[in-house]
PDB file of the backbone (N, CA, C, O) and the ligand in Angstrom, with CONECT records:
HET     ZN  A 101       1
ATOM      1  N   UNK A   1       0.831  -1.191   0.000  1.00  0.00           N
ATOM      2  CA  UNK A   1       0.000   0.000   0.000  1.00  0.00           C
ATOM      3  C   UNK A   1       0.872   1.250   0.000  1.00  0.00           C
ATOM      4  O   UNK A   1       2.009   1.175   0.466  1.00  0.00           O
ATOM      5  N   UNK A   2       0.350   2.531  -0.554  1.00  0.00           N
ATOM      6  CA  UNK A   2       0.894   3.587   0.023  1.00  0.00           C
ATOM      7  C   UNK A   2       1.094   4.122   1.022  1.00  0.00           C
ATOM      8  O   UNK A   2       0.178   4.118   1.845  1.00  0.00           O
ATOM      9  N   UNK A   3       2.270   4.744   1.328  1.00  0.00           N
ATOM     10  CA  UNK A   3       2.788   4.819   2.842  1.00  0.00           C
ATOM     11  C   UNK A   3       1.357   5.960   3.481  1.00  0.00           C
ATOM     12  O   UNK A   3       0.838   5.911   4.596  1.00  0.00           O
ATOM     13  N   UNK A   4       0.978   7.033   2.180  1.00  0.00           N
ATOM     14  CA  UNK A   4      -0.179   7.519   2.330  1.00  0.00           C
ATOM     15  C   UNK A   4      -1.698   7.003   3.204  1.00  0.00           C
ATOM     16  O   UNK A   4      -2.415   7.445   4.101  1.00  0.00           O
ATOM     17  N   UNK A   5      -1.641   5.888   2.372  1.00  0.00           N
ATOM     18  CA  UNK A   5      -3.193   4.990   2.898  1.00  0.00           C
ATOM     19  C   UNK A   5      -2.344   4.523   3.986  1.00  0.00           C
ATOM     20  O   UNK A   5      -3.163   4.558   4.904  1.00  0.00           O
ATOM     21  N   UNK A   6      -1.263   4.111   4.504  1.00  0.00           N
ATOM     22  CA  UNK A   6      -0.768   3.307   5.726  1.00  0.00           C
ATOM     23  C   UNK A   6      -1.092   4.252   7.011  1.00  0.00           C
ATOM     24  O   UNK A   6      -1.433   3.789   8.100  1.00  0.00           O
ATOM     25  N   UNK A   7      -0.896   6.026   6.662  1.00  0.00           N
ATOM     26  CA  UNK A   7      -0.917   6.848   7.574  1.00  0.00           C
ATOM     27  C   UNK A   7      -2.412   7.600   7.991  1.00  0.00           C
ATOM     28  O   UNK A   7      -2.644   8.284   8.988  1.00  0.00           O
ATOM     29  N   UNK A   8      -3.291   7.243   6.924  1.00  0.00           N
ATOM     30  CA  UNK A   8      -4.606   7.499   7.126  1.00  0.00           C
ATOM     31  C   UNK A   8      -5.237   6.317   7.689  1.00  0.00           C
ATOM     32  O   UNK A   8      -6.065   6.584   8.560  1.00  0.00           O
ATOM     33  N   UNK A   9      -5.047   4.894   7.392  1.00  0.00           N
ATOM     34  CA  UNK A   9      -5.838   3.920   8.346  1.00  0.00           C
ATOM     35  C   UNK A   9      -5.032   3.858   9.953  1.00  0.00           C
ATOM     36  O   UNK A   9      -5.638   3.593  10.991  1.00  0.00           O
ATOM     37  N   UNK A  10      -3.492   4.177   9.866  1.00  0.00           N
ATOM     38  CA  UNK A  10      -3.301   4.803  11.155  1.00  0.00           C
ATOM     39  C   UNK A  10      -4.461   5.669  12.386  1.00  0.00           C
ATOM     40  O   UNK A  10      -5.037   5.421  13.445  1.00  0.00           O
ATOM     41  N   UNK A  11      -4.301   6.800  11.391  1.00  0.00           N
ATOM     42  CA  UNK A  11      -5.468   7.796  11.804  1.00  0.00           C
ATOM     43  C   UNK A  11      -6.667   7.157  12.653  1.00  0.00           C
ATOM     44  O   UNK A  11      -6.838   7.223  13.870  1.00  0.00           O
ATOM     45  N   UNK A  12      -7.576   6.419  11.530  1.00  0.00           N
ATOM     46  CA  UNK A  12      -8.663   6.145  11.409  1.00  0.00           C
ATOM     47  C   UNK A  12      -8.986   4.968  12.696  1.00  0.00           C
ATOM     48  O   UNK A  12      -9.962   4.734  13.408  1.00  0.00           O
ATOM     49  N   UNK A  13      -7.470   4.332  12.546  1.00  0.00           N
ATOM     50  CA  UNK A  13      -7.232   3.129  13.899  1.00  0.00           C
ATOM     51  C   UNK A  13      -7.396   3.737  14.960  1.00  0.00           C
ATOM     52  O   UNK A  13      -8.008   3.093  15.813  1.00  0.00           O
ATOM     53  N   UNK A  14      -7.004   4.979  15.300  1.00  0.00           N
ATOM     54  CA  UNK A  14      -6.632   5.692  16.837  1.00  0.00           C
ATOM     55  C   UNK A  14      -5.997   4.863  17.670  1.00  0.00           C
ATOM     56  O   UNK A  14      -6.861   4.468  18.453  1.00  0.00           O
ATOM     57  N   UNK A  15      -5.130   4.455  17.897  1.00  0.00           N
ATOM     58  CA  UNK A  15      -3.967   3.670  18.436  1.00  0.00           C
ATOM     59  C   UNK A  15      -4.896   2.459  19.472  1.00  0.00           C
ATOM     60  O   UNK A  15      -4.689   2.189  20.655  1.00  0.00           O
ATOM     61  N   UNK A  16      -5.557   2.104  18.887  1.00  0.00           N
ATOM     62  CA  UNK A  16      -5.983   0.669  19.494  1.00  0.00           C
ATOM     63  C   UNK A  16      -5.334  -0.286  19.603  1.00  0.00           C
ATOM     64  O   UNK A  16      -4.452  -0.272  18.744  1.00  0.00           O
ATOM     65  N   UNK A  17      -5.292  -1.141  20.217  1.00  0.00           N
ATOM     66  CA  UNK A  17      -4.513  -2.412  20.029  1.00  0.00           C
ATOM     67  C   UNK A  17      -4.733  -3.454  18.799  1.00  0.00           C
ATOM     68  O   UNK A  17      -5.876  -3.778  18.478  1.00  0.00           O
ATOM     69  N   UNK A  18      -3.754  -3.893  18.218  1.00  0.00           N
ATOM     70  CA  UNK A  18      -4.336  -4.457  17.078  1.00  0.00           C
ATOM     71  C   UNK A  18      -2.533  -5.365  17.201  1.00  0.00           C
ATOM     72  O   UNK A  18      -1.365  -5.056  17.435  1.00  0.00           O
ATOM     73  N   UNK A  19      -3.570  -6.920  16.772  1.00  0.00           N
ATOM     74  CA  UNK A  19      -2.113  -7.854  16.669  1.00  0.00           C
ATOM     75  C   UNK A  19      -1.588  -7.857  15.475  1.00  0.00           C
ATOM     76  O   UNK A  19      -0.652  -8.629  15.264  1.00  0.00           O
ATOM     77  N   UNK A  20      -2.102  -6.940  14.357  1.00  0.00           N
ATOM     78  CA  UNK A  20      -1.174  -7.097  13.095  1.00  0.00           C
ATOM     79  C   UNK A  20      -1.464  -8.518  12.197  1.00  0.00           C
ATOM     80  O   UNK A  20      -0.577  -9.208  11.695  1.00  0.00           O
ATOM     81  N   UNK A  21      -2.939  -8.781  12.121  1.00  0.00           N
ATOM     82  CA  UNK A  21      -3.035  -9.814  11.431  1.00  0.00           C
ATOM     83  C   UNK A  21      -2.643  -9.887  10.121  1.00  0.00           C
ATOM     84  O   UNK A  21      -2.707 -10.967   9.534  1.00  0.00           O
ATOM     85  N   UNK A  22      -2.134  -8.614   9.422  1.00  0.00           N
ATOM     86  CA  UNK A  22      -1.853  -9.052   7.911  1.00  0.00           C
ATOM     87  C   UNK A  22      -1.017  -7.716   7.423  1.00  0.00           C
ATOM     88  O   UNK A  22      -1.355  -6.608   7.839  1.00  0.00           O
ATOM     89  N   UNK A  23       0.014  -7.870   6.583  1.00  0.00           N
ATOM     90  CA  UNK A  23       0.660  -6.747   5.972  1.00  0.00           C
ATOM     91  C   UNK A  23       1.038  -6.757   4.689  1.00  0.00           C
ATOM     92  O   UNK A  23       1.312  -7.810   4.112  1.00  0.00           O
ATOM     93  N   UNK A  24       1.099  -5.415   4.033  1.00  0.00           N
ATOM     94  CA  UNK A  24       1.239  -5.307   2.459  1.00  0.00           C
ATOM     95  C   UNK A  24       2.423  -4.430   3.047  1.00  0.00           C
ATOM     96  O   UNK A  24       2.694  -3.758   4.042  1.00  0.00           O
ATOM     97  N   UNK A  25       3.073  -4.920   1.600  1.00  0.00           N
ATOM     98  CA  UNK A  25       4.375  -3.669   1.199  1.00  0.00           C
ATOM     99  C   UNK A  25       3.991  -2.322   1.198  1.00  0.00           C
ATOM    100  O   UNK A  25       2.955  -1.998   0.617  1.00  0.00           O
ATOM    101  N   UNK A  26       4.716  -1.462   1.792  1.00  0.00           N
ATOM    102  CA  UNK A  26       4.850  -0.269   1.585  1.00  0.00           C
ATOM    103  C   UNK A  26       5.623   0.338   0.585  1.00  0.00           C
ATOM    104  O   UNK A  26       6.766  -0.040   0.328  1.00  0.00           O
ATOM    105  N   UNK A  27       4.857   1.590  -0.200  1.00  0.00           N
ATOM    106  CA  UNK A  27       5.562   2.033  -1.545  1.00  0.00           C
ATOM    107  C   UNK A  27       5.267   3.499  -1.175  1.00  0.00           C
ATOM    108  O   UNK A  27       4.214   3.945  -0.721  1.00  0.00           O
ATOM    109  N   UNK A  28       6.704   4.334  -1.533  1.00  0.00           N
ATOM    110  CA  UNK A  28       6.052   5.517  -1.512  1.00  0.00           C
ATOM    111  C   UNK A  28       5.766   6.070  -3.050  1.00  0.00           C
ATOM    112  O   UNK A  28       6.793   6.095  -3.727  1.00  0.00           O
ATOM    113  N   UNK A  29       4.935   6.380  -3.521  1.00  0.00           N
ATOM    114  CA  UNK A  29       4.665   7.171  -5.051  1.00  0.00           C
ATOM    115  C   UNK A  29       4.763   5.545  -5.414  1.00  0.00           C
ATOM    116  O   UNK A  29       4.167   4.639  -4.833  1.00  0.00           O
ATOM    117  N   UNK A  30       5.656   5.436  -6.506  1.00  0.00           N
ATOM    118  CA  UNK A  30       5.772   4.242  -7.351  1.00  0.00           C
ATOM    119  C   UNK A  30       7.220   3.215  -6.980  1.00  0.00           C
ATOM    120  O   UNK A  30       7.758   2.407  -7.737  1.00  0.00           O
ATOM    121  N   UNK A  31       7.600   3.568  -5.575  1.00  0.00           N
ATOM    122  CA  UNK A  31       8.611   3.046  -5.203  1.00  0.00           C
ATOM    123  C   UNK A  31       8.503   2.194  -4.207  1.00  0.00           C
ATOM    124  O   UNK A  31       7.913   2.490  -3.168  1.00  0.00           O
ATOM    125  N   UNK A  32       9.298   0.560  -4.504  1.00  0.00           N
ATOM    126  CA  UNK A  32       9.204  -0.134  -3.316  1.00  0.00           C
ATOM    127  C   UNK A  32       9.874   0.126  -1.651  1.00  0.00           C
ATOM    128  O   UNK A  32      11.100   0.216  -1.722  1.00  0.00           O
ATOM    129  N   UNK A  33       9.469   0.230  -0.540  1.00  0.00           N
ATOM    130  CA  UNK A  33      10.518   0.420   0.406  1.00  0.00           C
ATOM    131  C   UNK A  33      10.866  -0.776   0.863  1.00  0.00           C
ATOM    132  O   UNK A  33      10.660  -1.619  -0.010  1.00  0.00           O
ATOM    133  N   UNK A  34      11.343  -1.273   1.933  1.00  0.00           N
ATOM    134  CA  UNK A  34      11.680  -2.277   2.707  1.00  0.00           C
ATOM    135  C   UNK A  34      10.697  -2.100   3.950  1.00  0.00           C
ATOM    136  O   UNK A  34      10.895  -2.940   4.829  1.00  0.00           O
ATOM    137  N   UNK A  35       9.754  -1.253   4.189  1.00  0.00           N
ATOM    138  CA  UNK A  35       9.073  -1.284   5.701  1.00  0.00           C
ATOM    139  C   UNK A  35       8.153  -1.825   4.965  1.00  0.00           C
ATOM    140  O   UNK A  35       8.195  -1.783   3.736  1.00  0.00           O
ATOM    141  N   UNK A  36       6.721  -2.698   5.992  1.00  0.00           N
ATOM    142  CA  UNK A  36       5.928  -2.851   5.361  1.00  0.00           C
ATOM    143  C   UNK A  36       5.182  -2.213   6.034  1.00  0.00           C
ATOM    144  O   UNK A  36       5.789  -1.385   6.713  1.00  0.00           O
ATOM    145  N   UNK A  37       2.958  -2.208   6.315  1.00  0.00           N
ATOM    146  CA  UNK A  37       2.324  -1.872   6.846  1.00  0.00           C
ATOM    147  C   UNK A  37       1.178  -2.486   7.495  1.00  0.00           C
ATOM    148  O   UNK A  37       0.752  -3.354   6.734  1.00  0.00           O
ATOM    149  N   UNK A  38       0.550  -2.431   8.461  1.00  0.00           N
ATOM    150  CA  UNK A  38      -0.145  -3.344   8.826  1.00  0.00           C
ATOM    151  C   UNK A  38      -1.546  -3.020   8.126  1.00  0.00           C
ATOM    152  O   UNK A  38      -1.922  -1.850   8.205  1.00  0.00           O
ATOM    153  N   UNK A  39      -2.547  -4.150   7.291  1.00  0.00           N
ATOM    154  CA  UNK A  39      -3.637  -3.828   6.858  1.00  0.00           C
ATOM    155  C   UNK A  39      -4.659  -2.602   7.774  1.00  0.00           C
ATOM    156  O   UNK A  39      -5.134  -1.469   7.705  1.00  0.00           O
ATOM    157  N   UNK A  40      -4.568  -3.620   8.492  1.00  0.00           N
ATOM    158  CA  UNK A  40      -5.674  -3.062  10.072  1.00  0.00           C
ATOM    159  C   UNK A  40      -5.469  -1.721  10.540  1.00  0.00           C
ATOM    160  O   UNK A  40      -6.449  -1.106  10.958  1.00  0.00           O
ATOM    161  N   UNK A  41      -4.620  -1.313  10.533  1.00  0.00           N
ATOM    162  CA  UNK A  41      -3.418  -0.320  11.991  1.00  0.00           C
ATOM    163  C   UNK A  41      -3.229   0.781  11.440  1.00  0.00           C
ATOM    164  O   UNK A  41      -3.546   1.950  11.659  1.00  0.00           O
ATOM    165  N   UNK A  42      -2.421  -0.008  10.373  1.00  0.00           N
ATOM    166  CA  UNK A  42      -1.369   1.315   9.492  1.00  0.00           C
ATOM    167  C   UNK A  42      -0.407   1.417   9.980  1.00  0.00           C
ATOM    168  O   UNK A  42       0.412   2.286   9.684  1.00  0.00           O
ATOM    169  N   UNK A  43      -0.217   0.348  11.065  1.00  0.00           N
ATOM    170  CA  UNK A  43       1.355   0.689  11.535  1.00  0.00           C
ATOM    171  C   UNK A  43       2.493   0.292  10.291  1.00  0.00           C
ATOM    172  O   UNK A  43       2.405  -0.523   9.373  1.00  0.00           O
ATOM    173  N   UNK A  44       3.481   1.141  10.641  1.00  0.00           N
ATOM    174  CA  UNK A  44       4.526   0.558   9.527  1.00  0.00           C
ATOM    175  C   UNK A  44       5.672  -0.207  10.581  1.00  0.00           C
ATOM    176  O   UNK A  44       5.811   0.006  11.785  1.00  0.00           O
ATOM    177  N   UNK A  45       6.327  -1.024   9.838  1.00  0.00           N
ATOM    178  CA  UNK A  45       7.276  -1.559  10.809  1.00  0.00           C
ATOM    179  C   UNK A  45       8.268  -1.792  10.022  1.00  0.00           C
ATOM    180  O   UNK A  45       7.986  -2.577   9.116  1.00  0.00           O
ATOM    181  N   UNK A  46       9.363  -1.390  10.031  1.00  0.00           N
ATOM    182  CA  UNK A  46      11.083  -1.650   9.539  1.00  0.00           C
ATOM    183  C   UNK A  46      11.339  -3.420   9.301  1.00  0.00           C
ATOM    184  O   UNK A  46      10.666  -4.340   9.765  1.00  0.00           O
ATOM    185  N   UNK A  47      12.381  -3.475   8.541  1.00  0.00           N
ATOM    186  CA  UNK A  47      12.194  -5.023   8.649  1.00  0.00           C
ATOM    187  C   UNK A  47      13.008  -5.187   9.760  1.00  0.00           C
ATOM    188  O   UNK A  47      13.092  -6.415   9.783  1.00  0.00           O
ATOM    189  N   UNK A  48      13.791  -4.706  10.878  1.00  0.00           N
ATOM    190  CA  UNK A  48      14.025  -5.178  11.743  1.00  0.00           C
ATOM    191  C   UNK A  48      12.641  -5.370  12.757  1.00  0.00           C
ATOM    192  O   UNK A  48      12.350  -6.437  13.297  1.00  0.00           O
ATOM    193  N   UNK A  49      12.121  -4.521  12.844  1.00  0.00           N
ATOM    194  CA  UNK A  49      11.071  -4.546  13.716  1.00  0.00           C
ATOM    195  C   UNK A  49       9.908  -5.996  13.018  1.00  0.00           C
ATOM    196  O   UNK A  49       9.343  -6.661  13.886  1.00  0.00           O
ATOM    197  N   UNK A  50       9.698  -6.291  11.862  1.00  0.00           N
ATOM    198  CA  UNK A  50       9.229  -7.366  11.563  1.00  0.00           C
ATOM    199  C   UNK A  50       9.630  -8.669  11.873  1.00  0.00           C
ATOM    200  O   UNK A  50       8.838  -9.607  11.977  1.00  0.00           O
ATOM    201  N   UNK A  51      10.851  -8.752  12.026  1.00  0.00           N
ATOM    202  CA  UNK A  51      11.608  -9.807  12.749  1.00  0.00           C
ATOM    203  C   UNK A  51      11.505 -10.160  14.239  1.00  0.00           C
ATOM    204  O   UNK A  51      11.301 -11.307  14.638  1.00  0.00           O
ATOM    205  N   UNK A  52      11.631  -9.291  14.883  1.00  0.00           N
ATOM    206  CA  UNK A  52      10.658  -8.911  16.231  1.00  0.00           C
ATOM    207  C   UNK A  52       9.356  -9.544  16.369  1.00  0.00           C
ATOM    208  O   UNK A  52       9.069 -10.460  17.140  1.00  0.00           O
ATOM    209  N   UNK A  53       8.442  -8.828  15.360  1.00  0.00           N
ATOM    210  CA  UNK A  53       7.014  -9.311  15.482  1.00  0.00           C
ATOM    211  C   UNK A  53       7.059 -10.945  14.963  1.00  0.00           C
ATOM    212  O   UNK A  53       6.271 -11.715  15.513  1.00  0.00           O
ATOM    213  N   UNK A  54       7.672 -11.299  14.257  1.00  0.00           N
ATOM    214  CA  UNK A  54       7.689 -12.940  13.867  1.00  0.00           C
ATOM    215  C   UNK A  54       8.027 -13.632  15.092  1.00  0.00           C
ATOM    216  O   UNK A  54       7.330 -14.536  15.552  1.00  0.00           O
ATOM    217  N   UNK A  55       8.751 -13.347  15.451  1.00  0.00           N
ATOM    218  CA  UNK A  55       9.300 -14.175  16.938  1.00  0.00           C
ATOM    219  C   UNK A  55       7.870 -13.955  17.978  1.00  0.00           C
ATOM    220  O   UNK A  55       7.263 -14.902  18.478  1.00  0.00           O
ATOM    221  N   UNK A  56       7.595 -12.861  18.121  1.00  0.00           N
ATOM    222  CA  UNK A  56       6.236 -12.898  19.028  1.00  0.00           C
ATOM    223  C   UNK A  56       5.264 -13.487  18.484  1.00  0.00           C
ATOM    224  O   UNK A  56       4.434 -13.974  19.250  1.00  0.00           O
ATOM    225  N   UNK A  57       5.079 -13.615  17.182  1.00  0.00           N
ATOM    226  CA  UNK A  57       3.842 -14.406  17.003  1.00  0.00           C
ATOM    227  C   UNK A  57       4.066 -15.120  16.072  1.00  0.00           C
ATOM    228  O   UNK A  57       3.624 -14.958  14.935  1.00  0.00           O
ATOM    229  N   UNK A  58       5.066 -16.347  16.597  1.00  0.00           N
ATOM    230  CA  UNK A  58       5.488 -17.681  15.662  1.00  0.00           C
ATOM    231  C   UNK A  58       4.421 -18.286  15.048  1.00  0.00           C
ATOM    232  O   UNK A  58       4.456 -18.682  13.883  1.00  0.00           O
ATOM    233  N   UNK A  59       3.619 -18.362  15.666  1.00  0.00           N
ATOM    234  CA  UNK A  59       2.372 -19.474  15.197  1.00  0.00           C
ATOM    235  C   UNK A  59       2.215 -18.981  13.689  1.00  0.00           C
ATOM    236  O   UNK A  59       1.955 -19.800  12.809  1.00  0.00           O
ATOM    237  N   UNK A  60       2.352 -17.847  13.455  1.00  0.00           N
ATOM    238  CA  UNK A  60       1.775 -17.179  12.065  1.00  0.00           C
ATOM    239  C   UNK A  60       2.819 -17.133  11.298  1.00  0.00           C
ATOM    240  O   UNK A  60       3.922 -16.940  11.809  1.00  0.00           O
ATOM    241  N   UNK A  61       2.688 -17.287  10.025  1.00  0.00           N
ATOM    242  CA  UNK A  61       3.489 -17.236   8.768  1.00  0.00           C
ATOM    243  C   UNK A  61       4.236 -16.048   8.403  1.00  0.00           C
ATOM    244  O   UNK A  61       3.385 -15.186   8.181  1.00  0.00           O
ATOM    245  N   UNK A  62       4.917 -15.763   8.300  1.00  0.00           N
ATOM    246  CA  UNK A  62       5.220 -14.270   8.431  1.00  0.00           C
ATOM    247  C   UNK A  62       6.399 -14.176   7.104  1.00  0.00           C
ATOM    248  O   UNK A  62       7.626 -14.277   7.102  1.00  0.00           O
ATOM    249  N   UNK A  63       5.231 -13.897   5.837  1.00  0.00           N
ATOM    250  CA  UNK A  63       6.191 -13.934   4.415  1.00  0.00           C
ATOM    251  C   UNK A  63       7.181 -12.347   4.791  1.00  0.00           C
ATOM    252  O   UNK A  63       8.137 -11.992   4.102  1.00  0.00           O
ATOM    253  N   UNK A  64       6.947 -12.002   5.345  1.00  0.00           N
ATOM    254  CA  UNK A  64       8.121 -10.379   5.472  1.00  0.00           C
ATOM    255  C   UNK A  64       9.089 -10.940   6.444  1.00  0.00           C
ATOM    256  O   UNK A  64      10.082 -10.212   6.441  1.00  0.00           O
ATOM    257  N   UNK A  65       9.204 -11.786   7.158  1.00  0.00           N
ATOM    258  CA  UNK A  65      10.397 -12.175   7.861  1.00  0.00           C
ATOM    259  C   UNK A  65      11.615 -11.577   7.191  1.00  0.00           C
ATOM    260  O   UNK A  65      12.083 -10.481   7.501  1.00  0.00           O
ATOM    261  N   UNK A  66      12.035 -12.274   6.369  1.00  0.00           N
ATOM    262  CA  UNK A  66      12.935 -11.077   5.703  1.00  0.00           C
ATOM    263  C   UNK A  66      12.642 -10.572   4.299  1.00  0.00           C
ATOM    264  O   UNK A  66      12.528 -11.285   3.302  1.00  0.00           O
ATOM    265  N   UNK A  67      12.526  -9.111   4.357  1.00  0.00           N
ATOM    266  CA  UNK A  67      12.000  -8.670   3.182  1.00  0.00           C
ATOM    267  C   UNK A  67      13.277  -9.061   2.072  1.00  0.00           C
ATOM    268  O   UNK A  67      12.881  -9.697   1.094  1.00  0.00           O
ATOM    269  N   UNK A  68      13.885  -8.936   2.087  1.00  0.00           N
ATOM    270  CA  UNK A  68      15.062  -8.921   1.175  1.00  0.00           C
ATOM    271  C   UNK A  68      14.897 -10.306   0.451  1.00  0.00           C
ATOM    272  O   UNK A  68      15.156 -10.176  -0.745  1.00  0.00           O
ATOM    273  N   UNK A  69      14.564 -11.540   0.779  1.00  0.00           N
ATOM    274  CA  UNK A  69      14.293 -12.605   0.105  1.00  0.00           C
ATOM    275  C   UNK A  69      12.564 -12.626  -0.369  1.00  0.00           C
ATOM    276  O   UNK A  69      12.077 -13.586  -0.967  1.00  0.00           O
ATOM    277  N   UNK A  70      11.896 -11.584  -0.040  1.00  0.00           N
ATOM    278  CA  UNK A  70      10.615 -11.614  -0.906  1.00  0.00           C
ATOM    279  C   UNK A  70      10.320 -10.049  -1.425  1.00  0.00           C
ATOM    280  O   UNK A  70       9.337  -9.349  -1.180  1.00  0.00           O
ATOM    281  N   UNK A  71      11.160  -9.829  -1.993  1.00  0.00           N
ATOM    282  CA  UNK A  71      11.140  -8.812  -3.242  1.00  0.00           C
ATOM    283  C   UNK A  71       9.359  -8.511  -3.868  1.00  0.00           C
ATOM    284  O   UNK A  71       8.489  -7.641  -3.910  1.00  0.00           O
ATOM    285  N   UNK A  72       9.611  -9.764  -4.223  1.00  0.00           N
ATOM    286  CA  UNK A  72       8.141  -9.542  -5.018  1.00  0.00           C
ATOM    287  C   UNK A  72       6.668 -10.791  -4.518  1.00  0.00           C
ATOM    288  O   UNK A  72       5.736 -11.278  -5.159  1.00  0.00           O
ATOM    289  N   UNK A  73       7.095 -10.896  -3.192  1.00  0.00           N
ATOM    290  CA  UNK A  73       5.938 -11.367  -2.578  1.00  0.00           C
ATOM    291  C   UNK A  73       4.713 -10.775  -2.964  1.00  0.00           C
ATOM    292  O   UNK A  73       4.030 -11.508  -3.679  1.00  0.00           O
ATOM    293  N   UNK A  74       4.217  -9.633  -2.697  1.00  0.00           N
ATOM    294  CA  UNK A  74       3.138  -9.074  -3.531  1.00  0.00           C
ATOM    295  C   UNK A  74       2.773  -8.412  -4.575  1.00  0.00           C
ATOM    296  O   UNK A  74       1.845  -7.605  -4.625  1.00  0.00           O
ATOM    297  N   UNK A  75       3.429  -8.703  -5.369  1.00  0.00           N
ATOM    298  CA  UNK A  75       2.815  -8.754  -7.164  1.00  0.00           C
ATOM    299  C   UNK A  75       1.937  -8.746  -7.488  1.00  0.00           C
ATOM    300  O   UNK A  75       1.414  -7.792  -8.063  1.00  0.00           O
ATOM    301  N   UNK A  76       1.357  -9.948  -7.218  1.00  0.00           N
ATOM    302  CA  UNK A  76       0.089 -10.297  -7.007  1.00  0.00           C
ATOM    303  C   UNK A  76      -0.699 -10.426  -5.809  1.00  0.00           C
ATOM    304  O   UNK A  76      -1.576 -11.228  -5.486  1.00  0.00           O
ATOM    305  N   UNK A  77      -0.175  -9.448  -5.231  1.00  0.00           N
ATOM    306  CA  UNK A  77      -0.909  -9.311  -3.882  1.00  0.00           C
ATOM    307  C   UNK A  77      -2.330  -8.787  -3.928  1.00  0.00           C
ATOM    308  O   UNK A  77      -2.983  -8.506  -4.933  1.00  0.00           O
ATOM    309  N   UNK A  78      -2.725  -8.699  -2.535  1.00  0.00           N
ATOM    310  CA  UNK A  78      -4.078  -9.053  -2.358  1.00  0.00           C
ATOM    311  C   UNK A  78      -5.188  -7.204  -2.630  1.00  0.00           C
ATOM    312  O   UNK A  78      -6.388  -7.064  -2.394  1.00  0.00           O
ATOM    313  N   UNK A  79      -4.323  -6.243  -3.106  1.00  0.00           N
ATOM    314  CA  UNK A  79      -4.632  -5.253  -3.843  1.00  0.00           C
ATOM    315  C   UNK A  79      -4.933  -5.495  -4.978  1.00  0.00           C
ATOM    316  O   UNK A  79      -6.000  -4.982  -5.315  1.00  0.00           O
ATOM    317  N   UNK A  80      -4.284  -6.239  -5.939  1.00  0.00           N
ATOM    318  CA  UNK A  80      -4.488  -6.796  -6.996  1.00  0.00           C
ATOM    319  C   UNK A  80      -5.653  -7.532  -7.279  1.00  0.00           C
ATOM    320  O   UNK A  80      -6.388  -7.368  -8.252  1.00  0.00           O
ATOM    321  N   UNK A  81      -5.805  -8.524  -6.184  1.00  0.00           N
ATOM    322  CA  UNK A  81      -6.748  -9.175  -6.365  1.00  0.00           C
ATOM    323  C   UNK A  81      -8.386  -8.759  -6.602  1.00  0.00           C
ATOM    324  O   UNK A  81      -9.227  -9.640  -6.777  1.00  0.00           O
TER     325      UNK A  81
HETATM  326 ZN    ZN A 101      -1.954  -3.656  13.162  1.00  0.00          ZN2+
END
């Protein structure tokens, strides 16, 4: 998503608690970054900080574990869809 829409569903979240059930890449304009964002939240999180969140919540799949080996995990991501 745009880091834009990441900072308006921020907003819209008002800092509730939220476990981060799902995240898209963050792009700013037409550019990929390395942070991603949380669907729900809008939090953004660094890929160190994603590494963090994988360890807290092993149970879950966590394709951003390291961004650097999924480049193009969402291509066809779920914007697309
Ligand atoms: Zn969240």
């Amino acid at each position: 998503m745009q880091r834009k829409k990441a900072d308006k569903l921020k907003k819209l979240w008002r800092n509730k608690p939220c476990d981060h059930p799902s995240f898209d890449r963050v792009y700013v304009l037409g550019d990929q970054t390395r942070d991603v964002a949380c669907f729900r939240c809008g939090e953004v999180f660094s890929p160190a900080e994603i590494q963090e969140l994988a360890k807290k919540y092993s149970d879950r799949v966590f394709v951003f574990a390291d961004p650097s080996k999924h480049k193009n995990a969402f291509d066809d991501g779920p914007e697309a869809a």
